[in-house]
C-alpha positions in Angstrom: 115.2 93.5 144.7 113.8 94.8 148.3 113.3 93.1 151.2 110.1 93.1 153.2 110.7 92.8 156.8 107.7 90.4 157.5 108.0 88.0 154.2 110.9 88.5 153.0 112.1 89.0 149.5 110.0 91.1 147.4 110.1 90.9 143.4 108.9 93.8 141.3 105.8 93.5 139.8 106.2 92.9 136.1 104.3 94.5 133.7 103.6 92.6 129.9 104.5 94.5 127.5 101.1 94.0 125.6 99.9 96.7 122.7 97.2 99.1 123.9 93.9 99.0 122.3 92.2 102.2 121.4 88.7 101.0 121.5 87.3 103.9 119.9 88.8 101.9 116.6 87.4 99.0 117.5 83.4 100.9 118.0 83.7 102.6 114.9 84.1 98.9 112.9 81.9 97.1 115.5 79.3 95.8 112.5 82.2 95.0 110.4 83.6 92.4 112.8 82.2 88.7 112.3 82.1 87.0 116.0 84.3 83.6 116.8 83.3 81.4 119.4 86.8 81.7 120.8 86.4 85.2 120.2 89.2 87.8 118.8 92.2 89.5 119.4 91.2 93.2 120.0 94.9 94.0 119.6 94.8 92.2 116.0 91.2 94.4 115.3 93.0 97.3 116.3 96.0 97.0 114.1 93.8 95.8 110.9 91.7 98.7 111.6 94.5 101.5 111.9 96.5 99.6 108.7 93.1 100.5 106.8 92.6 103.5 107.8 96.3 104.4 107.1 96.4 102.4 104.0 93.3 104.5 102.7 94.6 108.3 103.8 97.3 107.4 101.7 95.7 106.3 98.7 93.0 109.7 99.3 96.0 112.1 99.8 98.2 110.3 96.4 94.4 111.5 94.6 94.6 114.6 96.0 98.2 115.6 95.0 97.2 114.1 91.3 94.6 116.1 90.7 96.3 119.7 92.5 99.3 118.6 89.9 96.8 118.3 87.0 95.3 122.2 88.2 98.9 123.2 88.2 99.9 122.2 84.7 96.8 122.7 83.3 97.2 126.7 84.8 100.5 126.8 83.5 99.1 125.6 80.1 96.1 128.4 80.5 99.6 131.0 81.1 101.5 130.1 78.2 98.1 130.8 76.0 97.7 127.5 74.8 94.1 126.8 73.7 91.9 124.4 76.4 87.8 123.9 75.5 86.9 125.1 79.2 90.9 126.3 80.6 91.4 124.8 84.7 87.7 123.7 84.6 88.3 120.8 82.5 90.5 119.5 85.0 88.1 120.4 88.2 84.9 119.1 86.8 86.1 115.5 87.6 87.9 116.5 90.6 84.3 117.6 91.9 82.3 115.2 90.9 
């Protein structure tokens, strides 16, 4: 603690330790947000948001290593000469569409 020759005592300004709200989040999701009369927590918005977001990269990248698993084997199937109807392309026809 300082002291301040003409009042005294001076205490360090505390700062909360509240979250920081990246409101880019919050624009992108603006028209999926229902108003409140008391209104909302952006800090809550934020971290539903992110969760999502997080929550559905994962779920897109567990597809993703799926399907590059499925082209692997069914290559590896293709190698050893086993007979396919349409070889790697069966497995990438769903993949694409």
């Amino acid at each position: 603690m300082s002291v301040d020759a003409t009042s005294g005592p001076r205490r360090e300004l505390e700062i909360p330790a509240t979250p920081v709200t990246d409101f880019a989040t919050l624009e992108a999701q603006k028209e999926n947000i229902r108003p409140l009369s008391t209104g909302r927590s952006a800090s809550t918005l934020s971290n539903i948001f992110t969760k999502e977001r997080a929550e559905a990269e994962r779920v897109l990248q567990q597809g993703h290593e799926a399907h590059r698993r499925a082209i692997d084997v069914a290559n590896q199937r293709e190698a050893d000469g086993e007979e396919m109807e349409d070889g790697v392309m069966d497995v990438l026809d769903p993949y694409v569409k």
